[in-house]
ZADO-1210 file (C-alpha; in nm, 4 decimals, padded with zeros to 6 digits):
<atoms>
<atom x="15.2842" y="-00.8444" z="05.8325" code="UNK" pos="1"/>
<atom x="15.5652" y="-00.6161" z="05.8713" code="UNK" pos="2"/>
<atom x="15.9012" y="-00.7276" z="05.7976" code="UNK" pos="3"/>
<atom x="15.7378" y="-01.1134" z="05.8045" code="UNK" pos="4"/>
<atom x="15.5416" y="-01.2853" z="05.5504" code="UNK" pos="5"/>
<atom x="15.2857" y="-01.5749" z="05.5861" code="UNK" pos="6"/>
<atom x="15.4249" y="-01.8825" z="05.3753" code="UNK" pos="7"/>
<atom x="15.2083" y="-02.2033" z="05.4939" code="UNK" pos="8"/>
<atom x="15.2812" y="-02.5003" z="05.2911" code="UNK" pos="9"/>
<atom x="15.0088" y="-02.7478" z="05.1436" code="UNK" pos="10"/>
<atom x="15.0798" y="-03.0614" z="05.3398" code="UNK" pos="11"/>
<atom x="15.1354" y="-02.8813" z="05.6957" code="UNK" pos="12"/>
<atom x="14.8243" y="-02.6667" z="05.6337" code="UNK" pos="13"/>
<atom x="14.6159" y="-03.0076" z="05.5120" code="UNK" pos="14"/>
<atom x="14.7439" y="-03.1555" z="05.8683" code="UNK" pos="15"/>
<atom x="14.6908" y="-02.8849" z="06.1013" code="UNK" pos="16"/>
<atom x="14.3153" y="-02.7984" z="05.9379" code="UNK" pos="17"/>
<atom x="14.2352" y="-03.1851" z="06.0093" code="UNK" pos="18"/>
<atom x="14.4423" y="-03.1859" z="06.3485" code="UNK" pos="19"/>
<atom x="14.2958" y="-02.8919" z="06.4719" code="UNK" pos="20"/>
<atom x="13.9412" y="-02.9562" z="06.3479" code="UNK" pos="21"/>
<atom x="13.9803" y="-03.3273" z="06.5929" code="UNK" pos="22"/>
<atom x="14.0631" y="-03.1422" z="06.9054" code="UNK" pos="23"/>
<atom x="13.8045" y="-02.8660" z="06.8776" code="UNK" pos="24"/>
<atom x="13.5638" y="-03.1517" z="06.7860" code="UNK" pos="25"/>
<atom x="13.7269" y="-03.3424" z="07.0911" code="UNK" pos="26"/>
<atom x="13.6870" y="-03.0010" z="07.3095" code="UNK" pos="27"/>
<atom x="13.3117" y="-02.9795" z="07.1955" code="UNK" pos="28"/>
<atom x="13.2370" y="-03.3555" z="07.2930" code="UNK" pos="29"/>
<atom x="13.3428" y="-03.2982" z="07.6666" code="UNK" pos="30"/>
<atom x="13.1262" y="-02.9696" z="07.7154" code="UNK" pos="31"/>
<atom x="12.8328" y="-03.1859" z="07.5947" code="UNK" pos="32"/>
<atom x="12.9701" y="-03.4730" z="07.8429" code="UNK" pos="33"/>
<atom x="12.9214" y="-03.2392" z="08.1488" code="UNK" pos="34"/>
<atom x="12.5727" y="-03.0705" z="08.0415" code="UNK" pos="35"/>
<atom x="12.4356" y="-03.4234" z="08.0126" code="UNK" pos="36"/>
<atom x="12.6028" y="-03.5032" z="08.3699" code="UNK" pos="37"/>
<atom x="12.4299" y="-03.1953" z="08.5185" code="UNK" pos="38"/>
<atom x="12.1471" y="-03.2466" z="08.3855" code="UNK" pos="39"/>
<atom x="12.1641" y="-03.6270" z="08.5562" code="UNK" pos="40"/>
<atom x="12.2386" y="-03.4259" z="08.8620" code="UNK" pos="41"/>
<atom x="11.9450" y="-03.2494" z="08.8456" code="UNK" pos="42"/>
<atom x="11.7292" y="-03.5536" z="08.7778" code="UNK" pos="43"/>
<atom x="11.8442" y="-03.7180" z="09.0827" code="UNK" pos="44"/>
<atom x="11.8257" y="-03.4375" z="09.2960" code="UNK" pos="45"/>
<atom x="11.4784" y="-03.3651" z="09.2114" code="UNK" pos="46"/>
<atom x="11.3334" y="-03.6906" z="09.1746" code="UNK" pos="47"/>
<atom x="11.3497" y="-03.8581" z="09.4777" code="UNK" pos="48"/>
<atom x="11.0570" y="-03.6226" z="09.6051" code="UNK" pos="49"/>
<atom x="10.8284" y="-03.7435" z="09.3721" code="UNK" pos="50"/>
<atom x="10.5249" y="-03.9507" z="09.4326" code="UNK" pos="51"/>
<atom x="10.6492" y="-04.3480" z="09.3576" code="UNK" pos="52"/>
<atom x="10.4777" y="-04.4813" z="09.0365" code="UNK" pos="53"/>
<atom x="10.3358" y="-04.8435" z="09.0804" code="UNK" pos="54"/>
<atom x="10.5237" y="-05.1046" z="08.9059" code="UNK" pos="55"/>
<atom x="10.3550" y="-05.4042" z="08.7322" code="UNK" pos="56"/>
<atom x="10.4308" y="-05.6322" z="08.5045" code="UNK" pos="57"/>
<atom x="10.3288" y="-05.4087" z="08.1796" code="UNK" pos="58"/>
<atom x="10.5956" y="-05.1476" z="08.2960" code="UNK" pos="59"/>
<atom x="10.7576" y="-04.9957" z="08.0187" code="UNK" pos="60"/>
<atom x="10.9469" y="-04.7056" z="08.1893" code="UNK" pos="61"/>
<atom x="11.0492" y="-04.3677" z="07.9430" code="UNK" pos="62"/>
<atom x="11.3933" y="-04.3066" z="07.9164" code="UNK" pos="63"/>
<atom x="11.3342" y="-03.9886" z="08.1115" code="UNK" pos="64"/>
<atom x="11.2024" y="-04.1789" z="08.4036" code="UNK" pos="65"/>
<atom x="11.5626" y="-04.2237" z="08.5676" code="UNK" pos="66"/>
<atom x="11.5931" y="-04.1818" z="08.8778" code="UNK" pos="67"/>
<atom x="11.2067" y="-04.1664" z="08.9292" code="UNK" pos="68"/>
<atom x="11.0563" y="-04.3027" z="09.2211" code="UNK" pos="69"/>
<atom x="10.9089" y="-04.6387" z="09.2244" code="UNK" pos="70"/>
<atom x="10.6787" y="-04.8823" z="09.4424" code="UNK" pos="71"/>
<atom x="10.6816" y="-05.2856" z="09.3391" code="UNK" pos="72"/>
<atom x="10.5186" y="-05.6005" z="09.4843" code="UNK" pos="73"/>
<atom x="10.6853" y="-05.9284" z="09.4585" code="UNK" pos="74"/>
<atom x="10.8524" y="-06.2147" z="09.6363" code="UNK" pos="75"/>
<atom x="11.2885" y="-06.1464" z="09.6321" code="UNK" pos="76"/>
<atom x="11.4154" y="-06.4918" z="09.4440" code="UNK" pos="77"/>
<atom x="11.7134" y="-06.5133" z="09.7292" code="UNK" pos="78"/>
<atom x="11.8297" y="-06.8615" z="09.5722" code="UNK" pos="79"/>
<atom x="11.9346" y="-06.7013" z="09.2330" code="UNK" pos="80"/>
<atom x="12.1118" y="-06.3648" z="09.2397" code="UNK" pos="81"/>
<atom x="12.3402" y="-06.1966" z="09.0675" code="UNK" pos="82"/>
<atom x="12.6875" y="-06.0350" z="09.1858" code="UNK" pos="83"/>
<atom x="12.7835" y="-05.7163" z="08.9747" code="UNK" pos="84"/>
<atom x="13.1504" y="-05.7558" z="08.9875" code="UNK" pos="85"/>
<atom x="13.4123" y="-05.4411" z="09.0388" code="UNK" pos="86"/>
<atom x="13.1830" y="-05.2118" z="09.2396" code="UNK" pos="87"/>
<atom x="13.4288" y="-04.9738" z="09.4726" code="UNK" pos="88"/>
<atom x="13.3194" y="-04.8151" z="09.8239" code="UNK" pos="89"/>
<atom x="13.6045" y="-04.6464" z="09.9845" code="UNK" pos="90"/>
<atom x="13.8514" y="-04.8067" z="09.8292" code="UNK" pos="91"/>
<atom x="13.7443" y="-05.1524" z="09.8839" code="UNK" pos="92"/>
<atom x="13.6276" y="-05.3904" z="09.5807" code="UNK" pos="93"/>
<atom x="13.3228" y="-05.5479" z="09.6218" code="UNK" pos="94"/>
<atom x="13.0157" y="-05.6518" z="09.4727" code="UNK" pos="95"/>
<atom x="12.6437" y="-05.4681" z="09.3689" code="UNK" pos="96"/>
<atom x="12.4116" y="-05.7433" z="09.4877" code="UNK" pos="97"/>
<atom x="12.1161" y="-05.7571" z="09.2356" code="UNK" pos="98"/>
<atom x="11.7997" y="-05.9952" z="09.3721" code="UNK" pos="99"/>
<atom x="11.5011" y="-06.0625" z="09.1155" code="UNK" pos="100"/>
<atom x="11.1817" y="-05.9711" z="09.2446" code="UNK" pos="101"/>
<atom x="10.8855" y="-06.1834" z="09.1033" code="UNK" pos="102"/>
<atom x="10.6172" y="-05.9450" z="09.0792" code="UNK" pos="103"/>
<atom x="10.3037" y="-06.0578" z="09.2500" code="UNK" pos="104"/>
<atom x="10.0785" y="-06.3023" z="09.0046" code="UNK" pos="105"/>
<atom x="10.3038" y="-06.2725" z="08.6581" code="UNK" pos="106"/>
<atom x="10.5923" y="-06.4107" z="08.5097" code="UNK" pos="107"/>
<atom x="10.7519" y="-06.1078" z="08.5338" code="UNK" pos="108"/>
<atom x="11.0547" y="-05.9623" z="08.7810" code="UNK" pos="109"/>
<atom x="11.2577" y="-05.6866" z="08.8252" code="UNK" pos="110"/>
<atom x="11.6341" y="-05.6601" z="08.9247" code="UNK" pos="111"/>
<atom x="11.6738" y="-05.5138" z="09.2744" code="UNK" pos="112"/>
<atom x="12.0254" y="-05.3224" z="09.3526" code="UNK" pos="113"/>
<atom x="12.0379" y="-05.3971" z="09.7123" code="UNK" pos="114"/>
<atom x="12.3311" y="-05.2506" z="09.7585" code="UNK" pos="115"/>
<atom x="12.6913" y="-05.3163" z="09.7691" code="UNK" pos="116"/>
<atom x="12.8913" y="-05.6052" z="09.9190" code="UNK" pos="117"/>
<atom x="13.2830" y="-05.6458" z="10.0200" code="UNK" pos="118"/>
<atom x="13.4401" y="-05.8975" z="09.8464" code="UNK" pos="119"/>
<atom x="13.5874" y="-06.2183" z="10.0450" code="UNK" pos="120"/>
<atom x="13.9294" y="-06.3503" z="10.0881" code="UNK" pos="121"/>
<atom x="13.9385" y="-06.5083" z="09.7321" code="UNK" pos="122"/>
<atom x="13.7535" y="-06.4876" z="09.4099" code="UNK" pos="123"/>
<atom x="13.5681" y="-06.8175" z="09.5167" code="UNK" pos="124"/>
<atom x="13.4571" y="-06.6716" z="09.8549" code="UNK" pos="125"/>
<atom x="13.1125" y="-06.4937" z="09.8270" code="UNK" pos="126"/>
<atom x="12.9166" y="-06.3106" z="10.0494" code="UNK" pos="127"/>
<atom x="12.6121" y="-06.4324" z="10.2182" code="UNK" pos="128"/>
<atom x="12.2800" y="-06.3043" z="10.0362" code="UNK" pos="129"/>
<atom x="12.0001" y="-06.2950" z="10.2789" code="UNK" pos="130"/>
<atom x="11.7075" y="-06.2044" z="10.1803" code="UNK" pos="131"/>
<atom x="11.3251" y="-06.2106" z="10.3258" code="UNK" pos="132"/>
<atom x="11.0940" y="-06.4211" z="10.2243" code="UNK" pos="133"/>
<atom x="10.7146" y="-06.4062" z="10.1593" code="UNK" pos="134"/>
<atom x="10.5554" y="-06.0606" z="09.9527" code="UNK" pos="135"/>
<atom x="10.7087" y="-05.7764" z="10.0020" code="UNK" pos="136"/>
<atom x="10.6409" y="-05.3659" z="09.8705" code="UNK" pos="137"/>
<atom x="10.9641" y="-05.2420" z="09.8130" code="UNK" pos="138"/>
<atom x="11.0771" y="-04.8875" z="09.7034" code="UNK" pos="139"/>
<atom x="11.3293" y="-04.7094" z="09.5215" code="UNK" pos="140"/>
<atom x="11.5116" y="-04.5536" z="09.2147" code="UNK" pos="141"/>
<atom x="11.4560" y="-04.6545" z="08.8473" code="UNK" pos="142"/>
<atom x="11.7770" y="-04.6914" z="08.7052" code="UNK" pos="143"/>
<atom x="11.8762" y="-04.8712" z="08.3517" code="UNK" pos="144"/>
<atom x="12.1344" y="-05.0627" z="08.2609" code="UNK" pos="145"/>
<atom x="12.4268" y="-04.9715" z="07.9633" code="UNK" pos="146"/>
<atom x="12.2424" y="-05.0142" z="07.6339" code="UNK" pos="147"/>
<atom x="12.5877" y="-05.1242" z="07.4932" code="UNK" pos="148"/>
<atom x="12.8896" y="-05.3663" z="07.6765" code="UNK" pos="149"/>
<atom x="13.1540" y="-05.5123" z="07.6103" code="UNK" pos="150"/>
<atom x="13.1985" y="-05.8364" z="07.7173" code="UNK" pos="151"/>
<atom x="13.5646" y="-06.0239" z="07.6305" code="UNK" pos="152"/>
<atom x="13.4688" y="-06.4186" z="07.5948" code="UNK" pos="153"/>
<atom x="13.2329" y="-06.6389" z="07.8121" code="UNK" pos="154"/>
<atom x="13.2579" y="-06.4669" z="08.1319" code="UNK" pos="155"/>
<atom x="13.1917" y="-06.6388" z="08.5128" code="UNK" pos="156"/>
<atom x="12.8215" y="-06.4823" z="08.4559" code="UNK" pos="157"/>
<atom x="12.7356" y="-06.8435" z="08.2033" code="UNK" pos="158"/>
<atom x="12.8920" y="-07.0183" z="08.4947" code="UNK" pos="159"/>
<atom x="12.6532" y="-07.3081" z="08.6784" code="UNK" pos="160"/>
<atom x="12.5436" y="-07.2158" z="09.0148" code="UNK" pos="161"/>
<atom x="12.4387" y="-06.9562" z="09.1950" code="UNK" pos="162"/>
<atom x="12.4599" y="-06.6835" z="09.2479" code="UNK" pos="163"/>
<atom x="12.6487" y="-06.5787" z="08.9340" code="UNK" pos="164"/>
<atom x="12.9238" y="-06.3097" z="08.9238" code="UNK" pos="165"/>
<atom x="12.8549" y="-06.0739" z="08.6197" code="UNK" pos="166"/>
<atom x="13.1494" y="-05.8533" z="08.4674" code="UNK" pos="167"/>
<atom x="12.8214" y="-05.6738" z="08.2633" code="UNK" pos="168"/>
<atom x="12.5061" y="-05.7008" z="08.2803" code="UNK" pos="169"/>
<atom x="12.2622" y="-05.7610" z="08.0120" code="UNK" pos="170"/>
<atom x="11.9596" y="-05.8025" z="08.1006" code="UNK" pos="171"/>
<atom x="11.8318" y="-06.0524" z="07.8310" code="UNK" pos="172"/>
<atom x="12.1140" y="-06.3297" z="07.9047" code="UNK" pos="173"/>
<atom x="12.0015" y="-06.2526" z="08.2696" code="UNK" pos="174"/>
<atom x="11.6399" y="-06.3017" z="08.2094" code="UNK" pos="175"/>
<atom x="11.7367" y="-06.6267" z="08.0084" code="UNK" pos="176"/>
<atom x="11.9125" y="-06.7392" z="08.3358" code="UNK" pos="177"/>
<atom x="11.6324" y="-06.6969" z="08.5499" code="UNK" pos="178"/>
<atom x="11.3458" y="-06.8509" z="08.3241" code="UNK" pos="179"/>
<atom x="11.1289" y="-06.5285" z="08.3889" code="UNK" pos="180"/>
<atom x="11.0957" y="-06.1854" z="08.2102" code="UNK" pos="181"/>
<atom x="11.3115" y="-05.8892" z="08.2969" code="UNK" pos="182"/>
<atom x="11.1620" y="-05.5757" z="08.2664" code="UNK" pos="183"/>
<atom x="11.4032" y="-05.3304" z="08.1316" code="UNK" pos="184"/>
<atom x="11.5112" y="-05.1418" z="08.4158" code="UNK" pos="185"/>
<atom x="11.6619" y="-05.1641" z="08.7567" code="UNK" pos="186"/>
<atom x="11.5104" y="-05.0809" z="09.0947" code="UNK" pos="187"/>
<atom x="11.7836" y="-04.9013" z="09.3211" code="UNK" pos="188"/>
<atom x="11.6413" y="-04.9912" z="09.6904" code="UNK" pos="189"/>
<atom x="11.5865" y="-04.7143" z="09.8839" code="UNK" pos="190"/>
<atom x="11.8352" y="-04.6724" z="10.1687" code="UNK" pos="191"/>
<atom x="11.5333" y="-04.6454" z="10.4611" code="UNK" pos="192"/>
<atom x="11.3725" y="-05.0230" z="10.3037" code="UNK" pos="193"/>
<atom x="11.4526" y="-05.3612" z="10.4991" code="UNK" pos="194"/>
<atom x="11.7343" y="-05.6722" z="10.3111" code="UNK" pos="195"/>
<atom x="11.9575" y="-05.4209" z="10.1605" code="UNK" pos="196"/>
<atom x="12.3480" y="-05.3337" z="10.1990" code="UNK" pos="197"/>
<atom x="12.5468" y="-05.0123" z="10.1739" code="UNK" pos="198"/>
<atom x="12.3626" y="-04.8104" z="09.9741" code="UNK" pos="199"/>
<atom x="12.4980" y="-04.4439" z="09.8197" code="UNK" pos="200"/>
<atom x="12.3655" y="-04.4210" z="09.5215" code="UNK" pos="201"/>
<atom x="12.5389" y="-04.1668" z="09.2700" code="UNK" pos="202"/>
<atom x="12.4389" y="-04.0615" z="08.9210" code="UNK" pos="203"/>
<atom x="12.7525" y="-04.0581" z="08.7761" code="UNK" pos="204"/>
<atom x="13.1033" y="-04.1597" z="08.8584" code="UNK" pos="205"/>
<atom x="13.2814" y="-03.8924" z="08.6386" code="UNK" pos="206"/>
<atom x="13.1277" y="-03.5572" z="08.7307" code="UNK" pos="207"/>
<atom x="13.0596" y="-03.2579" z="08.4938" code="UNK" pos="208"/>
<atom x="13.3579" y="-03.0882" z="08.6042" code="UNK" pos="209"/>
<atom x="13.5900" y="-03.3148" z="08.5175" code="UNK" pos="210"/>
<atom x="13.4621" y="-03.2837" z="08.1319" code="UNK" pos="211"/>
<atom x="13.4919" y="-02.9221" z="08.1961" code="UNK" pos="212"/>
<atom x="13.8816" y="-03.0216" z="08.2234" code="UNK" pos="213"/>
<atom x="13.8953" y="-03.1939" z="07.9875" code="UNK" pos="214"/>
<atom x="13.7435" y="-02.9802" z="07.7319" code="UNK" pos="215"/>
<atom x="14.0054" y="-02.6937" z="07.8425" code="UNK" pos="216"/>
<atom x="14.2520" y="-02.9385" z="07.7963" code="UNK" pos="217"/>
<atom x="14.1635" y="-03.0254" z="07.3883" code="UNK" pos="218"/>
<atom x="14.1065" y="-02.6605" z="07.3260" code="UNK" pos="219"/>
<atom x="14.4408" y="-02.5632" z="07.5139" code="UNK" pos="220"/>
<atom x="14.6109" y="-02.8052" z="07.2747" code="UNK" pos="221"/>
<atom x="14.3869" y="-02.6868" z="06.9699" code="UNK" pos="222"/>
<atom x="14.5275" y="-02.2946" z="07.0497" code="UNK" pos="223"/>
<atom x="14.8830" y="-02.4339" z="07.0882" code="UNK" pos="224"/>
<atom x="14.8528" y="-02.6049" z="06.7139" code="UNK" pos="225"/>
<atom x="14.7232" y="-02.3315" z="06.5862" code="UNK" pos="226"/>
<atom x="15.0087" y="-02.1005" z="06.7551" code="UNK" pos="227"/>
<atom x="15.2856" y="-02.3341" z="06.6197" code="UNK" pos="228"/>
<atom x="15.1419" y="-02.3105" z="06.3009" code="UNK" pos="229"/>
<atom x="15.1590" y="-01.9672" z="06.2284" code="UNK" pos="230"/>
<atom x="15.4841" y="-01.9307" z="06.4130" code="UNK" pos="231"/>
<atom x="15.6356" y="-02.1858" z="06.1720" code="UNK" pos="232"/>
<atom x="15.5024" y="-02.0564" z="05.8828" code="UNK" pos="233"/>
<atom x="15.5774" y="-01.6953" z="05.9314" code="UNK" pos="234"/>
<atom x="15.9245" y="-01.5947" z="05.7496" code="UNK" pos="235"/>
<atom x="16.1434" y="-01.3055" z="05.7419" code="UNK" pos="236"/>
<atom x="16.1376" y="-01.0426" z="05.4759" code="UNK" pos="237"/>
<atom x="16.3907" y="-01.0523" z="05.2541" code="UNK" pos="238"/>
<atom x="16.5142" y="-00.6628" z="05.1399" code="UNK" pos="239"/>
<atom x="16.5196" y="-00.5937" z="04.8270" code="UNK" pos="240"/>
<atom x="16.8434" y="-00.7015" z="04.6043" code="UNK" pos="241"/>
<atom x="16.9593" y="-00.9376" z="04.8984" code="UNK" pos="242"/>
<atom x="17.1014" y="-01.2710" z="04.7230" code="UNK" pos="243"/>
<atom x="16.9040" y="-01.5602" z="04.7655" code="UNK" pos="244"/>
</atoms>
């Protein structure tokens, strides 16, 4: 290479190859983070258009169904509901406000996201949760919840009394709670139905751009390894018959 020579070292080359192959792997990770989100995007977009599917209690959703339209008939359970705690609407904490819906003639119910609630004065001050009685046909979104959470110790959710403040939710604790069976999914009310709060539903909090950045951001790093690298390693010729 001119008057230079190449002269890596074992070590630093081990370290960079396993360095660099973490970021590109990192870089990789994030572009497939933001084609899942558009694809989400594109679910929800598209969905809402279709023609609601009836929900009964043998429901067994696909995982493809998100964001699917949905019809259900049940009575709302108003005297045991569940607070989904940390939910943000312009810059206000609050609460999701899920209501079981007993669907007509089973054990069964589904979780109903009515919507989201500001939170009171204190921890110990909680919104009212009306709610109508009697049967009602509800529509909306199917949704599910995380498949995995973390949950650090008991949590307010095993708390007695209702309703119950959940950090996560998990829908077999939840069904436990009630004495019924959950069906695995949740029904996002639509904004246009009756007994619901402030409702803007969104896909996804992080959106695929923001992967985009930070994928440019591990490959940027990955191209800045690999530039030190070489730079490091490269040395000066040495002409012939110089001393040591």
């Amino acid at each position: 290479m001119g008057n230079f020579e190449f002269r890596p070292g074992i070590l630093p080359s081990l370290a960079t190859v396993l360095l660099l192959g973490l970021l590109l792997s990192l870089g990789f990770w994030q572009l497939d983070r933001a084609a899942q989100k558009r694809a989400l995007l594109e679910a929800y977009t598209a969905r809402p258009d279709d023609v609601p599917v009836e929900i009964d209690a043998t429901f067994r959703p696909a995982p493809d169904w998100r964001y699917r339209r949905a019809q259900v008939t049940g009575n709302y359970m108003p005297e045991r509901q569940f607070l989904l705690d940390n939910r943000v609407h312009q810059g206000r904490v609050g609460y999701f406000v899920l209501t079981p819906l007993r669907l007509a003639h089973s054990d069964a119910a589904v979780l109903v996201n009515r919507g989201w609630v500001a939170q009171g004065a204190s921890r110990a001050d909680l919104p009212p949760l009306p709610a109508s009685t009697g049967e009602q046909v509800i529509q909306g979104l199917i949704d599910f919840p995380p498949s995995k959470v973390f949950v650090l110790g008991e949590g307010e959710d095993r708390d007695p009394g209702w309703p119950k403040v959940l950090q996560q939710l998990r829908l077999d604790l939840q069904s436990t709670q009630l004495g019924l069976r959950l069906l695995p999914m949740i029904l996002l009310l639509d904004s246009d139905q009756a007994d619901g709060f402030v409702r803007e539903w969104t896909p996804v909090v992080v959106g695929p751009e923001r992967h985009v950045g930070y994928a440019v951001q591990w490959f940027s790093l990955a191209a800045v390894l690999t530039v030190l690298y070489l730079w490091l390693n490269l040395q000066r010729r040495r002409p012939a018959g110089d001393p040591e």
